[in-house]
PyMOL CGO cylinders between C-alpha atoms (Angstrom):
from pymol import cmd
from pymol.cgo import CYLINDER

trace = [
    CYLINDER, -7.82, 13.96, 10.92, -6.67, 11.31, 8.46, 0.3, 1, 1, 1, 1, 1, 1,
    CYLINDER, -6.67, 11.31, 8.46, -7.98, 12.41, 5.63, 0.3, 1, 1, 1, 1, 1, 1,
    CYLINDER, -7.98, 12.41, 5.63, -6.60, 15.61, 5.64, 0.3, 1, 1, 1, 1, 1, 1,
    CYLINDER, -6.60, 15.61, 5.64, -3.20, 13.80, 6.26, 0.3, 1, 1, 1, 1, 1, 1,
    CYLINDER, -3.20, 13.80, 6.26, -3.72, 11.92, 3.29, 0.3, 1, 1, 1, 1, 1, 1,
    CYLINDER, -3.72, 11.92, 3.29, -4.92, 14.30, 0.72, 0.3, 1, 1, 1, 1, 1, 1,
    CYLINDER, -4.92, 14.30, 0.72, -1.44, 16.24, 1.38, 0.3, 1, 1, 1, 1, 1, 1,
    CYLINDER, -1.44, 16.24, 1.38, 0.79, 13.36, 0.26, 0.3, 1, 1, 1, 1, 1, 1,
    CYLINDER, 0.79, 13.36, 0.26, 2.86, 14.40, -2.67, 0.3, 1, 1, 1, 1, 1, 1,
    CYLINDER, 2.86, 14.40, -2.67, 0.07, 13.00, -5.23, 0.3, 1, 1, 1, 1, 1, 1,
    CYLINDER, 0.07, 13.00, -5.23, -2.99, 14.51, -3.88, 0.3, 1, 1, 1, 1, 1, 1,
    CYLINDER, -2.99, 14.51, -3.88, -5.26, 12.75, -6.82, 0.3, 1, 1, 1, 1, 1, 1,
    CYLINDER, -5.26, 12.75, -6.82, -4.26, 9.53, -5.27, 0.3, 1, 1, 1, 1, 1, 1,
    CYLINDER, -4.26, 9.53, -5.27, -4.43, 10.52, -2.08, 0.3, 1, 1, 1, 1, 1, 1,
    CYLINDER, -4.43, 10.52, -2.08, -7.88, 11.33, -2.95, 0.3, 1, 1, 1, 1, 1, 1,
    CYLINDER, -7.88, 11.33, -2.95, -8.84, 8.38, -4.29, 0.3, 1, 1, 1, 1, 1, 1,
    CYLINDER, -8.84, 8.38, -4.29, -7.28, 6.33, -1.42, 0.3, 1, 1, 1, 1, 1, 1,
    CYLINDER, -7.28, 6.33, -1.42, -8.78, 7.89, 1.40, 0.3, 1, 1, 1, 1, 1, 1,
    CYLINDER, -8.78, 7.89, 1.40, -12.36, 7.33, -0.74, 0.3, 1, 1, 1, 1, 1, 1,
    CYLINDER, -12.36, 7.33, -0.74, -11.58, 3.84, -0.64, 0.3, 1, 1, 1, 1, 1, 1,
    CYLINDER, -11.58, 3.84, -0.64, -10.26, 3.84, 3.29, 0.3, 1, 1, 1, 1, 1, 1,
    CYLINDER, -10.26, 3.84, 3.29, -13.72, 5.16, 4.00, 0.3, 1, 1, 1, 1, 1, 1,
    CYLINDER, -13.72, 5.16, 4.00, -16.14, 2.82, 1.59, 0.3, 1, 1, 1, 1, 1, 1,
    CYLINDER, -16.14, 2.82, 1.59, -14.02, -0.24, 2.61, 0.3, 1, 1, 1, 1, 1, 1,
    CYLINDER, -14.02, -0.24, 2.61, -13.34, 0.04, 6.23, 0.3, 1, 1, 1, 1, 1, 1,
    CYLINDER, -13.34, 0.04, 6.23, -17.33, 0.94, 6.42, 0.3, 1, 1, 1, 1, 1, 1,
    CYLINDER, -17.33, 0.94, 6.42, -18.42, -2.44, 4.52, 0.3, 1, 1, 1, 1, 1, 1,
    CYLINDER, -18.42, -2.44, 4.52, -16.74, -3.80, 7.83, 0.3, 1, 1, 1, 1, 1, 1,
    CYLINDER, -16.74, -3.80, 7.83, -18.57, -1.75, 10.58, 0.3, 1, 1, 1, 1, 1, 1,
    CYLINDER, -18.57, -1.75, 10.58, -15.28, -0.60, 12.21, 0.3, 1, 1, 1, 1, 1, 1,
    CYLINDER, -15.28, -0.60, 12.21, -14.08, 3.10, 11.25, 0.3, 1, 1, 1, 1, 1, 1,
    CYLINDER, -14.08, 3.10, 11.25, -10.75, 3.66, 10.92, 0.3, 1, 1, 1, 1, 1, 1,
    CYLINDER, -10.75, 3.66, 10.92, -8.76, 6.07, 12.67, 0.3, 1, 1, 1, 1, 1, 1,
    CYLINDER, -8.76, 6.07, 12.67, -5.03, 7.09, 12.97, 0.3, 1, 1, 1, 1, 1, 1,
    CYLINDER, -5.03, 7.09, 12.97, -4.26, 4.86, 15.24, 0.3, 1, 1, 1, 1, 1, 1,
    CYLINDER, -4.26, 4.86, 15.24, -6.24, 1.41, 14.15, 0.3, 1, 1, 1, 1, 1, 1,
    CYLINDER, -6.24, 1.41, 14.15, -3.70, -1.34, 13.13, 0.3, 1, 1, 1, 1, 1, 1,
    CYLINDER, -3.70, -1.34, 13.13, -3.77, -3.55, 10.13, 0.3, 1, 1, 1, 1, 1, 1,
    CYLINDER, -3.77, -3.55, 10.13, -1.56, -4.30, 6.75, 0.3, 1, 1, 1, 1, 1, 1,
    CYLINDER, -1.56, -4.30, 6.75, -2.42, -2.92, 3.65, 0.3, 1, 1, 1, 1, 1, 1,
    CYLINDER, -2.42, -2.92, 3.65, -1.13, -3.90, 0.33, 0.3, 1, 1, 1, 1, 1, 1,
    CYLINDER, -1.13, -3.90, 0.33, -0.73, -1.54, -2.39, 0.3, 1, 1, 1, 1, 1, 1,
    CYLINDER, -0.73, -1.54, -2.39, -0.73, -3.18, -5.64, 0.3, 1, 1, 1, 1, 1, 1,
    CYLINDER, -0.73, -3.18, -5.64, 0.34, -0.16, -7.56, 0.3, 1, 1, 1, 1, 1, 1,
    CYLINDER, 0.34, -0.16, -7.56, 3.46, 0.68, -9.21, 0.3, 1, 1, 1, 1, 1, 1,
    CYLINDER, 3.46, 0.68, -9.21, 6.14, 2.15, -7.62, 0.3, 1, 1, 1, 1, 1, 1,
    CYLINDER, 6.14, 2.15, -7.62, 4.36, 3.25, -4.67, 0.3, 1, 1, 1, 1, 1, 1,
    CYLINDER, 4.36, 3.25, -4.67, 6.63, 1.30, -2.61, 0.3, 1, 1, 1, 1, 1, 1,
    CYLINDER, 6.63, 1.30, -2.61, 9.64, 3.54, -3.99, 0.3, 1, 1, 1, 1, 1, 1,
    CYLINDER, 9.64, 3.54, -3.99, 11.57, 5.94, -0.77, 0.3, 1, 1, 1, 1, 1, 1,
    CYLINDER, 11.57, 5.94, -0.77, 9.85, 8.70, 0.01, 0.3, 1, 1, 1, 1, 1, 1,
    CYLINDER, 9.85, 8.70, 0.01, 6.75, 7.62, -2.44, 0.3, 1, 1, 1, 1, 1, 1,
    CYLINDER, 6.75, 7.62, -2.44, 3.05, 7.07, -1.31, 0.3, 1, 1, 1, 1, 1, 1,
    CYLINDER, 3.05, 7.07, -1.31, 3.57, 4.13, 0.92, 0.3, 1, 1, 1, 1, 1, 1,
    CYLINDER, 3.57, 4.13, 0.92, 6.16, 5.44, 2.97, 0.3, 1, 1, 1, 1, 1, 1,
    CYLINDER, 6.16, 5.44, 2.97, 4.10, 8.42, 3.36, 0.3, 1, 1, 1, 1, 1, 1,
    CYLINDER, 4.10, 8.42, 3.36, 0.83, 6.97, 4.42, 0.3, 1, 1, 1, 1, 1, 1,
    CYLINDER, 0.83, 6.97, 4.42, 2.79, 4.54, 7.04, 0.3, 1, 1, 1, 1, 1, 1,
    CYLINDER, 2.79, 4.54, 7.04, 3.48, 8.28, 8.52, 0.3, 1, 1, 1, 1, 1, 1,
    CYLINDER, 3.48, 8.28, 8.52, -0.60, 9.30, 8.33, 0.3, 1, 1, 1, 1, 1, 1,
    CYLINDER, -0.60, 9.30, 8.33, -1.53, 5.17, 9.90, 0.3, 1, 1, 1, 1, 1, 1,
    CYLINDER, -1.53, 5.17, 9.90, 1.57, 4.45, 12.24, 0.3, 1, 1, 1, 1, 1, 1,
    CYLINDER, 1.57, 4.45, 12.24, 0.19, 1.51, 13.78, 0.3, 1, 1, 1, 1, 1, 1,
    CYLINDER, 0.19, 1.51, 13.78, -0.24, -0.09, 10.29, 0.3, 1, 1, 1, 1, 1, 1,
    CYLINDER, -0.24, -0.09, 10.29, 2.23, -1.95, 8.01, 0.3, 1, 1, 1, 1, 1, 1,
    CYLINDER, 2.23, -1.95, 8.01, 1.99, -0.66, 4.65, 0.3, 1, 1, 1, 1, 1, 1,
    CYLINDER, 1.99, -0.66, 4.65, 3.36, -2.90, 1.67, 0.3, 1, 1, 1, 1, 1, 1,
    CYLINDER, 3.36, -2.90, 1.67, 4.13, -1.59, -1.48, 0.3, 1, 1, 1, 1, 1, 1,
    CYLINDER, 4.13, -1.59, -1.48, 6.31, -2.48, -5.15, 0.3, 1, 1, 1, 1, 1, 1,
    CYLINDER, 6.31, -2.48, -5.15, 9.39, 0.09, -5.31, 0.3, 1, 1, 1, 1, 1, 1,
    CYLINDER, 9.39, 0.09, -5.31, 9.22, -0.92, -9.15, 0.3, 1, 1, 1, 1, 1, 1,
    CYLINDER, 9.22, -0.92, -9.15, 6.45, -1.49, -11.66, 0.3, 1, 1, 1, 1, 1, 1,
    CYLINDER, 6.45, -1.49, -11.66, 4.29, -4.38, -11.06, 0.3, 1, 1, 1, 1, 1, 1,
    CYLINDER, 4.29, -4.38, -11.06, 3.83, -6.91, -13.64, 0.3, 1, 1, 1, 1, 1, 1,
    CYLINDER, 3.83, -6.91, -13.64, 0.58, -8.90, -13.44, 0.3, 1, 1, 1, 1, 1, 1,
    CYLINDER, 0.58, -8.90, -13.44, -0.09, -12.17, -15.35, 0.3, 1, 1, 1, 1, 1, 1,
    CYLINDER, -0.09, -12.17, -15.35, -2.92, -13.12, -17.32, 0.3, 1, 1, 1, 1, 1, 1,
    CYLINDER, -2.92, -13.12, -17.32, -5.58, -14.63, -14.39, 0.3, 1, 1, 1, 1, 1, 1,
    CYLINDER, -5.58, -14.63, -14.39, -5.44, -18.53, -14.74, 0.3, 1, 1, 1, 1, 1, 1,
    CYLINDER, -5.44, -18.53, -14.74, -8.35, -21.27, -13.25, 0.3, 1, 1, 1, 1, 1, 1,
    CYLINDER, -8.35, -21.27, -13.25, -5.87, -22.90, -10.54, 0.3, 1, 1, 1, 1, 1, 1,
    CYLINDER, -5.87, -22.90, -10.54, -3.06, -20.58, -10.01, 0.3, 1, 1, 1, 1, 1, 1,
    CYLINDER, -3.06, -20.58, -10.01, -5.06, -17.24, -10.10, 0.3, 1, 1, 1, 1, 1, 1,
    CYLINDER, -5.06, -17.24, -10.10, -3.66, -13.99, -11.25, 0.3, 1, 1, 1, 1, 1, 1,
    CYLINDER, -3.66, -13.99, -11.25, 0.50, -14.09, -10.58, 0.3, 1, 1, 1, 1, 1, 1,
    CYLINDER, 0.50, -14.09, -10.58, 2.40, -10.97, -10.50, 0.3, 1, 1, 1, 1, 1, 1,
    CYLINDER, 2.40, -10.97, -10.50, 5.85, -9.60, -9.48, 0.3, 1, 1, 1, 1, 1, 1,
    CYLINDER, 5.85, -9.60, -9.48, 8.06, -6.71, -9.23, 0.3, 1, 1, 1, 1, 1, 1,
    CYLINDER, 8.06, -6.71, -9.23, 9.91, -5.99, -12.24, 0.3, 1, 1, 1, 1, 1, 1,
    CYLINDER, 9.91, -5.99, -12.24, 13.91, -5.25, -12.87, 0.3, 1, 1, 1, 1, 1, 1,
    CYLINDER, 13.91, -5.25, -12.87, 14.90, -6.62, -9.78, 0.3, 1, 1, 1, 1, 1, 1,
    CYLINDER, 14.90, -6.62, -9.78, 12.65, -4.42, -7.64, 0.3, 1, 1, 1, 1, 1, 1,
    CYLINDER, 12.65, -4.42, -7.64, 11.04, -5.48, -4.37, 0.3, 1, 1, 1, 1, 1, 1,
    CYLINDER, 11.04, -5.48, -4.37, 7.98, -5.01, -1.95, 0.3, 1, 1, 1, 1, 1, 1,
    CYLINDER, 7.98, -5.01, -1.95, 8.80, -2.73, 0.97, 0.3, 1, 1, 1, 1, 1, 1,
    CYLINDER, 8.80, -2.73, 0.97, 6.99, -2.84, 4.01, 0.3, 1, 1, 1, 1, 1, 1,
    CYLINDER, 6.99, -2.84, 4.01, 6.72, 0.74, 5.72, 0.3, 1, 1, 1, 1, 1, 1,
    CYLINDER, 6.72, 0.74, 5.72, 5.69, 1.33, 9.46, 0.3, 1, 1, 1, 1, 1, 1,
    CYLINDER, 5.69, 1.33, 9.46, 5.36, 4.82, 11.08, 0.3, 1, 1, 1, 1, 1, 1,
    CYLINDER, 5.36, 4.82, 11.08, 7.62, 6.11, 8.28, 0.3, 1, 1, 1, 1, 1, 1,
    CYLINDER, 7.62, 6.11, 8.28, 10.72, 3.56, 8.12, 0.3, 1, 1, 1, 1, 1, 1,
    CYLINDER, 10.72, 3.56, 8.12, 11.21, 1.06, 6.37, 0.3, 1, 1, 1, 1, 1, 1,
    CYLINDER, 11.21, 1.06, 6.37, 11.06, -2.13, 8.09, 0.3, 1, 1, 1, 1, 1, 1,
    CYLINDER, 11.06, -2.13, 8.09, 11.35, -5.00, 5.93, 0.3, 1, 1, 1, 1, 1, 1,
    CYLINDER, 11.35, -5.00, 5.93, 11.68, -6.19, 2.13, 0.3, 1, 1, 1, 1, 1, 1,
    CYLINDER, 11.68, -6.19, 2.13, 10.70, -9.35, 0.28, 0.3, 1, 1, 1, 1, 1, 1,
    CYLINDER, 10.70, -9.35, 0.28, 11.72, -10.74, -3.06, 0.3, 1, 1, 1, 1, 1, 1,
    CYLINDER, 11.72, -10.74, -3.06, 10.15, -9.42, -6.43, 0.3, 1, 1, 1, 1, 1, 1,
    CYLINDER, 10.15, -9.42, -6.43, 7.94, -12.61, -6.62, 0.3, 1, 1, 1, 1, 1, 1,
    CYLINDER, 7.94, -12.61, -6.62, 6.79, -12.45, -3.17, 0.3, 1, 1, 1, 1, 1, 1,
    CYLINDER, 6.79, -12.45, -3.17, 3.26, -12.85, -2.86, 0.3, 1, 1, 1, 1, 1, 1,
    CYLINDER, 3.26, -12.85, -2.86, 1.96, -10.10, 0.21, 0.3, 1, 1, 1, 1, 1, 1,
    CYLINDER, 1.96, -10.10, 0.21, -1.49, -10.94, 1.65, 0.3, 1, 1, 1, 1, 1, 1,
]
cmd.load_cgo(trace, "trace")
């Protein structure tokens, strides 16, 4: 199943972690999730974007999914009334978007992924 698939990605402590928060979050919405259930997930969390890193590797657990990820440490601003929190990818890096293990598209450091 996919949790087993997850808790073997390189970093099994956030593999862990993630695939608690897969099943809290997906049950809050009354549909389970399953290998083959489509959606986009953001990861706000440094580096995780980065070849061969977490991202890449869950897109391989969830191919149906687009998984979006920093390949470079993620700066977040102080949260503001209008404007919310900003952030962006630091020293020129990007967010990659992974499907079924490739990489299939990159947007700017500043980008803001939904």
């Amino acid at each position: 199943n996919y949790e087993e698939k997850i808790l073997s990605i390189d970093n099994p402590k956030l593999g862990e972690v993630f695939s608690n928060f897969i099943n809290i979050s997906m049950g809050d919405y009354g549909e389970p999730i399953s290998e083959n259930s489509s959606f986009t997930l953001v990861l706000h969390a440094c580096k995780t974007g980065m070849e061969e890193g977490f991202a890449q590797s869950l897109s391989k657990v969830f191919p149906s999914a687009k998984i979006i990820a920093p390949n470079n440490n993620l700066v977040v601003e102080n949260e503001t009334l209008f404007k919310g929190v900003e952030e962006y990818v630091k020293n020129g890096g990007k967010w990659i978007q992974y499907e079924n293990g490739k990489q299939t598209e990159q947007y700017s450091s500043n980008f803001l992924p939904k």
